[in-house]
N, C-alpha and C positions, 0 to 999 in steps of 0.2 A: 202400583202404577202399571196400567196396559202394557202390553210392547206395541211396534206398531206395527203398520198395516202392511199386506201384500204389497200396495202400490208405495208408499214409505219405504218400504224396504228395499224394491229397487230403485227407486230415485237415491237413496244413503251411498246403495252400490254404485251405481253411477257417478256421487259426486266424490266419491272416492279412488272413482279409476279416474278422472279427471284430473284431482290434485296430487295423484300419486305420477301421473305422463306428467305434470310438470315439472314436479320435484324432480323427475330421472332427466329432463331437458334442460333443468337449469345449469346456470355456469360455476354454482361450488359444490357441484358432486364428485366425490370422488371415490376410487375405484378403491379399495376394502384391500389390503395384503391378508389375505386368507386363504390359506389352503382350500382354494375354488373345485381344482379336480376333482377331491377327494368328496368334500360337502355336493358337489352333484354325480357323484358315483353312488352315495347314498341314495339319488332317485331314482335311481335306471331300473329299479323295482315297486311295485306297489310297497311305500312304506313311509315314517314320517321324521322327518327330519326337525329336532325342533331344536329351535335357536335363544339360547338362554343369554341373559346379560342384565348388565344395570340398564333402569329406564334410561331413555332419551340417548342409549351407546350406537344408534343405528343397527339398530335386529333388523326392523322393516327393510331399509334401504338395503340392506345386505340380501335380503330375500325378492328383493323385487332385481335384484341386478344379478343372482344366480337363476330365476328362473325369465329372464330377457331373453326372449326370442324365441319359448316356447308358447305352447297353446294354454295358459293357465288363469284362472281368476280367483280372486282376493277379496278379502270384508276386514275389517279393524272392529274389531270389539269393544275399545277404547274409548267410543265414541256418544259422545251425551245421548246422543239421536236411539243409541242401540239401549239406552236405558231401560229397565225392564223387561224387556224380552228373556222367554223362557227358555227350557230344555227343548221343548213341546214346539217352538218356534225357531227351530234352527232347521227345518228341513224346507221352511218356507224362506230364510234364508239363501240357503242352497239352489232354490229356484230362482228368487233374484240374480244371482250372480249366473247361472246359464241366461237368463235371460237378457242379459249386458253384455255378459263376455261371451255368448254362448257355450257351447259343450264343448269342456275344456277334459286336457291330462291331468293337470294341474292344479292345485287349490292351496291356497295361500290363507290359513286363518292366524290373525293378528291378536292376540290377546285373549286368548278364548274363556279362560279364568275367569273370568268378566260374569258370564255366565252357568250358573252351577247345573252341574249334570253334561258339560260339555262334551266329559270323556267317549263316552257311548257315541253319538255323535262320529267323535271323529276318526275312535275306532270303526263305525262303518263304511265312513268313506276311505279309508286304505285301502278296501277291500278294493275298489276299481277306481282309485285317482292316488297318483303320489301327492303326498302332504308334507306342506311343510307350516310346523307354529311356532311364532314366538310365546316369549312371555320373558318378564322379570323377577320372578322368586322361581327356587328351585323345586317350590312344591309342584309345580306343572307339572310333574313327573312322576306324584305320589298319588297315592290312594287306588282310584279306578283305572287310572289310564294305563299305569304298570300294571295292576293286574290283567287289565284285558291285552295287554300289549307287550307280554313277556319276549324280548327277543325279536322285536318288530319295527323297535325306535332305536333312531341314534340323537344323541344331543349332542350338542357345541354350543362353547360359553366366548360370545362375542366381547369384546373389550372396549372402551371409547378410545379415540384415537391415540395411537401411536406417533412420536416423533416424527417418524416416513410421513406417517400418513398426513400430519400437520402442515408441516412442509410443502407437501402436495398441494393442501389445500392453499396454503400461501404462494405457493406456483413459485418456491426455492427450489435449489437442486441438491439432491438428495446424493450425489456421489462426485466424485472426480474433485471435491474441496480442496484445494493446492495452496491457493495464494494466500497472504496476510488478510488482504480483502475480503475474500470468500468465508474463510476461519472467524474473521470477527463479524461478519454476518452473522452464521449460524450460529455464533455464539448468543448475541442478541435475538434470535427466534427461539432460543433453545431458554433462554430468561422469560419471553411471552408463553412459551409451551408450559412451562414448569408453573407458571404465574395462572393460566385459565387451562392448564387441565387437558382432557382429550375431548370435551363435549364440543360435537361443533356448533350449539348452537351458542357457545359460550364465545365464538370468533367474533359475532356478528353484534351480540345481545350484550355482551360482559357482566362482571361478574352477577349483577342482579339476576340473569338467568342460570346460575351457579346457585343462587339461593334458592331460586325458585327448584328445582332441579332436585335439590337436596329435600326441599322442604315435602316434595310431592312422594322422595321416595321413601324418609320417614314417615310424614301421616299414611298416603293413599299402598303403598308397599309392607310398609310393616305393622304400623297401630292399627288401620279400620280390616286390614285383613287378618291379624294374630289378634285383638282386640285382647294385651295385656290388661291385668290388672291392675299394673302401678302406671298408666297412661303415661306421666311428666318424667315419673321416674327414669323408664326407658328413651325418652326424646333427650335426659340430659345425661343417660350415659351413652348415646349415640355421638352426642358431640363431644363428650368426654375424651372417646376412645379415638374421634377423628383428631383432637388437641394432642392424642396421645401414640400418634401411627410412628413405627417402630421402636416401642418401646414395649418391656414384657411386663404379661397382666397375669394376674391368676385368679379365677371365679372367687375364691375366697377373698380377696382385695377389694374388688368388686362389690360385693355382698357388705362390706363393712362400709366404705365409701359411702353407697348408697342405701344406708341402713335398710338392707332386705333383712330376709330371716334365714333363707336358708343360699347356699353355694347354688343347689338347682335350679333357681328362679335367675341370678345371674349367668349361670350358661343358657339357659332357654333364650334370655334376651340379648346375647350376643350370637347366639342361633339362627336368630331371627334378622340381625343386623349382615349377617352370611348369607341366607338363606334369599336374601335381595339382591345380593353382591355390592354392596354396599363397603363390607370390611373383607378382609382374608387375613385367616389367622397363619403363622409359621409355627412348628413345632418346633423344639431342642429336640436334635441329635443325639440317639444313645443305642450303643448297642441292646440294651436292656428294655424291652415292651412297657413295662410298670414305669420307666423313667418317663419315656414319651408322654404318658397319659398323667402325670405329676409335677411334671416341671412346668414351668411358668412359660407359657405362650408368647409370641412376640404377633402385633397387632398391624395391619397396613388397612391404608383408606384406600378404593378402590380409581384414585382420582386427586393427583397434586391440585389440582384447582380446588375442589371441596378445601380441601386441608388448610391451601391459602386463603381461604374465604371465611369457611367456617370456624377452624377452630382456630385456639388461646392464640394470644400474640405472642407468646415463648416459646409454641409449637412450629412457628414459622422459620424459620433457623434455615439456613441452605441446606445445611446439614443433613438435618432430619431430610429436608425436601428430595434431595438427591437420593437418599438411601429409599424412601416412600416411591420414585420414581425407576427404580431399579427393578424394587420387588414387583409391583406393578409390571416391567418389560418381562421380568422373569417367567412370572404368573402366565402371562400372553403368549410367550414363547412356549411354554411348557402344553397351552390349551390346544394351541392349532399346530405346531409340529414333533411335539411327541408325549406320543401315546403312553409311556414308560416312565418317565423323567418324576424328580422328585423334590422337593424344595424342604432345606433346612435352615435353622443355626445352632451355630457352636457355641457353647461356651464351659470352659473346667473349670475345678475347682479352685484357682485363684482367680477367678473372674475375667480372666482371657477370652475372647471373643468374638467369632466371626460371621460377621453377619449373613454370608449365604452360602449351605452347602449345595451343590447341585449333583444330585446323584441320577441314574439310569441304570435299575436293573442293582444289582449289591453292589457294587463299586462308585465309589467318589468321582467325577468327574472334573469337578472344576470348584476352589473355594476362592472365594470374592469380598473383600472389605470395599467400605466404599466411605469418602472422605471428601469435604468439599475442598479445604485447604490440607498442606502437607506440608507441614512444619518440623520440622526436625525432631519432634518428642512425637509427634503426631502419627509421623512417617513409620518412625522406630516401634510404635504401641502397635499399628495394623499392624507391618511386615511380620511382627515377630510371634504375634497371634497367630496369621495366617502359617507361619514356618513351624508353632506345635501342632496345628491342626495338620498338616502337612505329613507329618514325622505320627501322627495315628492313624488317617486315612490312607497313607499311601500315594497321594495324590500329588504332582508335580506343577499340576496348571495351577498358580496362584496368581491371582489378578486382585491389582488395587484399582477403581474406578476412581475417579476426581475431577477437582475442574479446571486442571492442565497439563500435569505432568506426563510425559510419555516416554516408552522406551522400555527397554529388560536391565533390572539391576540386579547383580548377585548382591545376597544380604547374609549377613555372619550377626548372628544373634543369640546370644546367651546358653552357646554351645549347638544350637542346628545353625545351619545355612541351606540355600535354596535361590533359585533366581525365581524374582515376582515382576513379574509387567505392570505397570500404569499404562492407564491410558483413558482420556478427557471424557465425560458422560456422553459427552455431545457426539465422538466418534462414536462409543459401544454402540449407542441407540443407535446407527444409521449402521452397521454390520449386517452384512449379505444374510437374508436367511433361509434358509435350506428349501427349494424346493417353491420356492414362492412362484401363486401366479394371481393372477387377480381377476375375478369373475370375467 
C-alpha cells in the first residue's frame, strides 16, 4: 500500500492538531501526578524523552500537557491514514508538521513503531529539536534507537489512572476526608475505581471499552507484533495469568498447563505480555542470586478493571483485587518517584508470606500485607508473617492494608513482637506523594 501524499500528509497533521486542542479544552482532562519537573528537565537539552506505558494509559495526553505552552508540533503514527508510509517518508512528514505548526523546538512523535526504520529518523531530529515518543511495548527502546542513542534518552513508564487521579476526574476531593459522609463516599468511588480500573476511557464507555482495550493490547501489541507461534496458546495464557494476578507462577507450570515443549517458550510469552505492560512480574526475596532466578514468581495485571472484566469469576475475590491494586500503586510510585526503590515478596520455608517487600538501596524499608477483611485468624496469619519477615530484614515499618481497620497495634506472636499499622486502602492510595507537581 502507497503512503500518502505531500498534501495528505499535511491535512493528517492538521486534523490532528485540531482534535488533539480539543481533547486539551475539554472538561474531563485531567492534570497527570507526575513528576512534571523532572520529565521537562529532560528537555531543556537537545534529547528525547520517551514515554512508555500500556495502550490507551494516556502517554499522548501527558505529552501534550508537558510540552503546553511551548513552541512544539506533533503526528500520531497510530493512525489508519498513516498506513503504509515508509522510512523514506518521514522527512516529508517533518515538513507537514512545519508547515501547520510551523518551525518548532519541539516535536512530539506518537507511536513511531508504527513505522520501521523509524529510529534513524529520530535520531536526527535530536540533533536540533527536543523529542519526545511514546510508544506501548518496551521494545521502542531496543535494537537501532539504543544503539544510535547510547546515553541520549531517558524513558518513563506512565501508568493508567491512579486513585488521585480518578477522583479528580470524578471532581471528589482527594484530602481533608473527616466526616462519616465523606468516608462512605470515597468508599463508594473507591468500589467504582477497583470495579473499571484507571483507563479513563473506561469512566465514560464501561466495561465494554475495557474489553476492547484488552482485546487491542493482546492482538495489535503482542500477537501481530511478536507474531508467536502457538497464536491461541499465548491469547489464553494471557487471560490465564490476568484470572491469576497475585498468585505465584513458574515458566515450568506454565509450559505443562499449556502443553508447550519447552520452559523457554513460556517465559518468551510472558515476556512479551511485560514487554506491553500489560503484566508485572514480582520476584521472591533472597539473599541468594540463584534463589531470585528459581523461585516461583508472583504475577500482577497492569489494571483492577482488566482483572474484573477479563478474567475467571474465582479471580475476582476483593481480596486478590485489593492486593492487584496495591502492587499496581507500588509499581507507579516506584516509576515516577524513585529512581532506587525495589519491589519484592517474602515467603520461608513454612509458607509464611508477605506480600510486599519495598526496599531502596540494600535496606528493607517498609513490608506490607494486605487483607480485604481482618478476622481474627486473618489478622493473626498477616501480623505474624509480617513480624518473621521483620525479625530478618530488620525492618520496623510494618504495615497491613485493608478495608477498614486503622491505628498502631503492638502484636506478641509466636515469640517476636512488633507494633504494625493498618490502615483502609482507600486512605494509603490518597497519601501525599513526595515531590508531586502536575504538568
Amino acid at each position: 500500500m502507497p503512503g500518502p501524499s505531500s498534501a495528505q500528509l499535511r491535512e493528517i497533521v492538521a486534523d490532528q492538531r485540531d482534535e488533539v486542542r480539543s481533547q486539551l479544552s475539554g472538561p474531563g482532562l485531567v492534570e497527570r501526578e507526575v513528576p512534571a519537573d523532572r520529565l521537562k528537565g529532560f528537555l531543556s537539552v537537545p534529547n528525547i524523552l520517551a514515554i512508555l506505558g500500556v495502550r490507551r494509559c494516556g502517554k499522548s495526553i501527558l505529552s501534550h500537557l508537558l510540552l503546553r505552552g511551548r513552541p512544539y508540533g506533533h503526528v500520531n503514527f497510530d493512525d489508519e491514514k498513516l498506513a503504509g508510509l515508509k522510512a523514506e517518508g518521514l522527512n516529508d512528514v517533518l515538513e507537514a508538521i512545519y508547515r501547520v505548526h510551523g518551525k518548532t523546538e519541539y516535536i512530539l512523535l506518537d507511536e513511531p513503531q508504527n513505522v520501521k526504520g523509524w529510529e534513524l529518523f529520530a535520531n536526527r531530529l535530536r540533533r536540533t529539536s527536543k523529542v519526545i515518543i511514546t510508544g506501548s511495548n518496551a521494545h521502542l527502546l531496543s535494537g537501532e534507537l539504543s544503539t544510535h542513542l547510547t546515553g541520549r534518552y531517558i524513558d518513563f513508564t506512565l501508568h493508567p489512572f491512579s486513585f488521585r487521579e480518578y477522583l479528580k476526574w470524578a471532581k471528589s476531593p482527594t484530602s481533608e476526608i473527616r466526616t462519616t459522609v465523606e468516608r462512605s463516599r470515597v468508599r463508594e468511588r473507591l468500589s467504582e475505581y477497583l470495579e473499571l480500573g484507571g483507563f479513563p476511557e473506561a469512566y465514560t464507555l464501561g466495561k465494554p471499552m475495557i474489553r476492547r482495550i484488552y482485546g487491542d493490547i493482546v492482538t495489535k501489541d503482542v500477537l501481530n507484533r511478536f507474531k508467536p507461534r502457538h497464536f491461541e496458546t499465548l491469547r489464553e495464557m494471557a487471560r490465564y495469568l490476568v484470572s491469576n494476578s497475585g498468585n505465584e507462577m513458574t515458566y515450568s507450570k506454565l509450559k505443562n498447563i499449556f502443553s508447550l515443549k519447552r520452559n523457554e517458550t513460556s517465559k518468551n510469552y510472558v515476556s512479551y505480555l511485560r514487554d506491553c505492560h500489560l503484566m508485572f512480574l514480582l520476584e521472591r526475596h533472597s539473599p541468594k542470586l540463584k534463589e531470585h532466578a528459581i523461585a516461583p514468581k508472583k504475577v500482577y495485571c497492569a489494571d483492577t478493571g482488566i482483572v474484573r472484566t477479563i478474567g475467571f469469576r474465582e479471580s475476582q475475590n476483593l481480596g486478590s483485587t485489593y492486593e492487584n491494586a496495591v502492587a499496581v500503586e507500588l509499581f507507579r510510585r516506584r516509576s515516577y518517584f524513585s529512581e532506587t526503590g525495589e519491589l519484592y515478596y517474602w515467603k520461608d520455608h513454612q509458607g509464611r508470606e508477605v506480600d510486599f517487600v519495598v526496599k531502596d538501596g540494600p535496606s528493607v524499608k517498609q513490608l506490607i500485607q494486605v487483607a480485604y477483611r481482618l478476622d481474627p485468624d486473618v489478622k493473626k496469619r498477616e501480623a505474624g508473617a509480617l513480624l518473621r519477615a521483620s525479625n530478618q530484614f530488620a525492618c520496623k515499618n510494618l504495615l497491613v492494608i485493608n478495608g477498614d481497620e486503622e491505628g498502631d497495634e503492638m502484636i506478641h506472636h509466636n515469640g517476636f513482637s512488633g507494633k504494625v499499622t493498618f490502615i483502609p486502602l482507600w486512605k494509603w492510595l490518597l497519601a501525599p506523594l513526595p515531590g508531586l507537581k502536575t504538568p
